[in-house]
N, C-alpha and C positions, 0 to 999 in steps of 0.2 A: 221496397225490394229487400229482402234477404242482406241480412249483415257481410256474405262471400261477394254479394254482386254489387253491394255498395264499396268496399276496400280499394282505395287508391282513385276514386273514381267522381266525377264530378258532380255535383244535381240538378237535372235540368228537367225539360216536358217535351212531352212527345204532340204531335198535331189535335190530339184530342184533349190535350191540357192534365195528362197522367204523367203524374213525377217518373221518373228516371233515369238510370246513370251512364254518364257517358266517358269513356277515356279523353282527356283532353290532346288537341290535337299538336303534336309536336311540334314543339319550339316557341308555342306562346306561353304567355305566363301561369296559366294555368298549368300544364305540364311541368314546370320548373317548381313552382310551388307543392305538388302532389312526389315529384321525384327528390327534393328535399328532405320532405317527411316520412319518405319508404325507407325502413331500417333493414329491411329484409332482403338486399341486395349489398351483395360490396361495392359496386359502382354507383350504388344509390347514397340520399344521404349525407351524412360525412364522408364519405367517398367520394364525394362533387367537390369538397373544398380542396382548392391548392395548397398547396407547399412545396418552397424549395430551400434544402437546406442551408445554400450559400448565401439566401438573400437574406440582407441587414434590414430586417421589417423596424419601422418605427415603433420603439419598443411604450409606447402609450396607447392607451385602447385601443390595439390592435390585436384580433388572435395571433398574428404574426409574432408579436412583440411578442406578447404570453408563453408561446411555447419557446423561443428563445431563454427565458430565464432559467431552462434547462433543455440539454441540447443529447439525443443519443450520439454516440460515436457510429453506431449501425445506419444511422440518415446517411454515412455519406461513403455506400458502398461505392460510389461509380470514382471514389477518390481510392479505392483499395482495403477498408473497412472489411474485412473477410475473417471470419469466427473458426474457418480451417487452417489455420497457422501455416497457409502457403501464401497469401500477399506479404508485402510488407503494408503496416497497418500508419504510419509515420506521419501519411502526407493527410491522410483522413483523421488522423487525431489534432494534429496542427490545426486544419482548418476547421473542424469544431470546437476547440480551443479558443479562437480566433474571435468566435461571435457568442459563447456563451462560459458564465464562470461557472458553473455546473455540466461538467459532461458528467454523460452515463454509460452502461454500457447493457443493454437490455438481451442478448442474445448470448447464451451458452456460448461457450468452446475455444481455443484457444487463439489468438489475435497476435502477431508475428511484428516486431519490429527492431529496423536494423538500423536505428538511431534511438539515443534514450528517450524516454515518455518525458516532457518537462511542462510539469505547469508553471505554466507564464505570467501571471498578475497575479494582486493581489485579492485574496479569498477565492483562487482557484479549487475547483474538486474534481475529482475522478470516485467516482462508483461504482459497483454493482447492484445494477437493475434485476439481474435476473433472477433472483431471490435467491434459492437454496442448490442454484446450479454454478456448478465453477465458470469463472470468467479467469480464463489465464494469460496474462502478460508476458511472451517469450519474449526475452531479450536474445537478440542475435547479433550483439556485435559487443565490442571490448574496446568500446569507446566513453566508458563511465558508468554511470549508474544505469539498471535498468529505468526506476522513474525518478524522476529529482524535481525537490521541491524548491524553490526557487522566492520565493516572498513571503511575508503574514498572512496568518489566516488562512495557513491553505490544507485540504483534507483528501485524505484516499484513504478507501474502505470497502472494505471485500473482497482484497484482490489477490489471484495465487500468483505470485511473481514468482519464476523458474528462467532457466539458460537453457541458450541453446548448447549443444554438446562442442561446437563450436568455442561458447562463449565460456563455459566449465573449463577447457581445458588450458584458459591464459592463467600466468601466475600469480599465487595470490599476493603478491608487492606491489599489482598494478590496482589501483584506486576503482573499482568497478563492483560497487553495492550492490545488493536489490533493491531498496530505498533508502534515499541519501536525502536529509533534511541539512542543506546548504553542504560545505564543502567546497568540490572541483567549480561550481558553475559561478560565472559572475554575479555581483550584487546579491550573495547570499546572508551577510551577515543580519545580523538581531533578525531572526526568522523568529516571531512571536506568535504564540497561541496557532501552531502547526497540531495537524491531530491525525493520529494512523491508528485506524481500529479495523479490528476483526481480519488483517491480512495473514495470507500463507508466504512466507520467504524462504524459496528450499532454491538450493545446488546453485549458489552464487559461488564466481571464484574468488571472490576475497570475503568481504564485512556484507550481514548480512542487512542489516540495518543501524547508516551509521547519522551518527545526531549528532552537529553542528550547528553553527551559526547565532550562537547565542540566545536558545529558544528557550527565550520567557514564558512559560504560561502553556512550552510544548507537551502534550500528553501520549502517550500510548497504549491502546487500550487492545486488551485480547488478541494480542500476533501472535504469532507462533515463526520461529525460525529454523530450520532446520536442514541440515548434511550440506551448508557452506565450508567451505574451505577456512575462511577465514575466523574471526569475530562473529557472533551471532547479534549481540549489540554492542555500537562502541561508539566511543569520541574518538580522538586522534589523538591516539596513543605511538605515533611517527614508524610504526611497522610495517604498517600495511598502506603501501604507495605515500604520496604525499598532497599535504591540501593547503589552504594558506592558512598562517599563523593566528590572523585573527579567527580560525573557525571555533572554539571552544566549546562546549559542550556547558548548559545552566541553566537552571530553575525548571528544571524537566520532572512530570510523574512518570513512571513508569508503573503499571497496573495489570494484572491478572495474565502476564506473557509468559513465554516459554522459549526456552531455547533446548536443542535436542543435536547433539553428534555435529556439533559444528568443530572446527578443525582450530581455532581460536578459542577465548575464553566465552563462557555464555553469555555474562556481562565483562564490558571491561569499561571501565570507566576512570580512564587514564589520561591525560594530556600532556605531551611533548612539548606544545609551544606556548603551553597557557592553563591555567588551573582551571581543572571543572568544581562547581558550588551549586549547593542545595538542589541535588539530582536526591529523588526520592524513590525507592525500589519498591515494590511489593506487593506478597503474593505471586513471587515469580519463580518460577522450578527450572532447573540447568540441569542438563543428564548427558554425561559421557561427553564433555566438550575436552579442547586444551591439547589436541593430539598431535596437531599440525607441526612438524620441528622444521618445515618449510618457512615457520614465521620464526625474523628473526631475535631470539632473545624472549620469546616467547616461555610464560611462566605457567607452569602446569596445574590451573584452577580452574573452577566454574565462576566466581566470582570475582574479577581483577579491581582496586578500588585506589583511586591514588587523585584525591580532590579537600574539598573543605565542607562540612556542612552534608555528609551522606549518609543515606539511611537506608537498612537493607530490613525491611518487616516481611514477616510472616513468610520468605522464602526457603525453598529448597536444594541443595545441591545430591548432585548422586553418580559417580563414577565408579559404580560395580561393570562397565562395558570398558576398563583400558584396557585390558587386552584386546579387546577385538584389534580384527584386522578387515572387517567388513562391515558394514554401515548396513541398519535396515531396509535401506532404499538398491542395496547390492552393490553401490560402489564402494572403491577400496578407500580403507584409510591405514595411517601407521597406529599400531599398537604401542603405547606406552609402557615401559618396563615396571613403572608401579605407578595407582592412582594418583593422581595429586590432592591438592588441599580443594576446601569448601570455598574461604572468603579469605583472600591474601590483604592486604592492608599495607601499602606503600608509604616509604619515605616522602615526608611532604605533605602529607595527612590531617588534620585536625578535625576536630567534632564529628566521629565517625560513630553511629550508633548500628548498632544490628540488636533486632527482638524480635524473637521468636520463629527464628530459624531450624530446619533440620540438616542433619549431614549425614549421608550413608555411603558406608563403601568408600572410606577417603584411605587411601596409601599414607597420607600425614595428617595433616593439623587440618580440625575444622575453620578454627580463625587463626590468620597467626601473622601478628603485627608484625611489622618491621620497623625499621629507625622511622618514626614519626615523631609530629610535632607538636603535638595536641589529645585530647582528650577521645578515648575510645572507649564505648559502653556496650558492653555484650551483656543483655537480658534474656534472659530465660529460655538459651537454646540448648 
């Protein structure tokens, strides 16, 4: 028979002993074996095979187990998982949390929750799946960070973290990041070998990404932070809310980020309760931060540096936008009566290198130490 009339179809003989194809008759094994192999139907197929996402498959040769070692957040719409930023998104992030250390997030648009995002164990991740379409993280509430990392080894990547107008408009005293590596939550400290690449962190009301918890080995890679109220990055520098003493900030890269019109300094790399050491800066551009006079005691730079062992390479500063009084995103911010400095250099200070920095459009000093303790090396800016 003809290759159309053989597809899907069994071989058998007709009373005169001529080959022929016949549809197997439903429900015997021949029909399950033929409807296994049909790709050409969504119900067919892979489409035969179960899955649920709340069930704990035995994670040993099982496909069950398999796809478990990474879990979407979108498996578990009937939990409130919804990409139009009308559910809250909470109970379905929890519970894929729950059963896999890799969540993902495979469907465009913007995903709503009214408690923070917190990854819970150790070598937890959060992702974006969707490739080159935004996955947005509303935080709706001013209950802490929007996501907080909570143990080692834990990673989040590609994600646009934003407030709701709701959550914009708490003040920025109150401890409420866009992503907080240890800090407010319990069992934060020595957060080691933590990694945040490729995120957007716009219109938080305080710090826009603040790093704590004594992260050894923590990196940051290509964020961008922008039109927070607060810090764009920061340790705990005791302004903005408060977190416990042991949170320090150390042995952190920071790599190819940006900070843009945050209301805080771009970097601040300050500690109140405890010395930050060997935080490494570079290749990172600050534009128009430092404006906010709602922080208190807040010093008018893109760079705030006040640790041991820090290095600011190949970075930018540039506050030709103080005067604005309007933020490229259209909200308001205070205009400054004149730019301030590029890298301030704090009392308390030791082996502080900066190489090969620019500064444009500063109202004062590119660098400009204060009573420090130690050695400062300014190369070739």
């Amino acid at each position: 028979p003809p290759a159309d009339e053989r597809a899907l179809k069994t071989p058998s003989f007709d009373a005169d002993g001529n080959l022929v194809c016949i549809t197997p008759a439903a429900g015997t094994a021949a029909a399950l074996a033929t409807d296994l192999i049909d790709s050409s139907q969504p119900t067919k197929g892979a489409g035969m095979s179960g899955y649920k996402a709340t069930t704990a498959y035995n994670r040993q040769g099982t496909i069950g187990g398999k796809l478990l070692e990474e879990i979407s957040l979108n498996d578990f719409w009937f939990l409130g998982a919804d990409p139009t930023g009308v559910s809250d998104c909470t109970a379905a992030y929890n519970a894929a949390a729950a059963l896999a250390l890799r969540v993902t997030v495979a469907i465009p648009g913007t995903y709503r929750f009214a408690s923070p995002v917190t990854l819970p164990t150790y070598g937890s991740e959060l992702v974006n799946k969707a490739g080159v379409a935004q996955v947005i993280i509303m935080a709706d509430h001013t209950s802490g960070a929007a996501i907080q990392l909570t143990r080692q080894h834990q990673l989040v990547e590609g994600l646009y973290v934003k407030s709701s107008a709701t959550r914009y408009a708490a003040a920025v005293t109150t401890f409420n990041p866009g992503i907080a590596i240890g800090g407010a939550a319990a069992g934060t400290s020595f957060l080691t070998h933590c990694k945040l690449i490729d995120n957007i962190v716009e219109e938080q009301p305080g710090i826009g990404i603040y790093l704590g918890g004594e992260g050894a080995g923590t990196e940051l890679i290509r964020n961008a932070v922008n039109y927070c109220k607060g810090h764009a990055y920061a340790t705990d520098d005791g302004t903005i809310g408060s977190r416990p003493s042991a949170s320090r900030s150390a042995i952190i890269r920071m790599t190819a980020n940006r900070s843009l019109q945050c209301g805080g300094n771009g970097v601040n790399i300050s500690q109140a309760n405890s010395t930050s050491y060997r935080v490494q800066v570079d290749n990172h551009e600050s534009i128009d931060c430092g404006w906010n006079t709602d922080i208190s005691g807040l010093l008018s730079c893109q760079y705030l540096v006040r640790g041991q062992n820090i290095s600011l390479r190949e970075c930018a500063a540039d506050d030709s936008g103080f005067a604005d009084t309007t933020m490229s995103n259209g909200k308001a911010r205070y205009a400054k009566g004149a730019a301030g400095d590029g890298v301030d250099v704090r009392n308390g200070s030791t082996n502080v290198r900066i190489i090969n920095c620019r500064y444009l459009t500063l109202g004062r000093d590119g660098v400009i130490p204060r009573s420090f303790f130690g050695y400062l090396d300014p190369v070739r800016n």
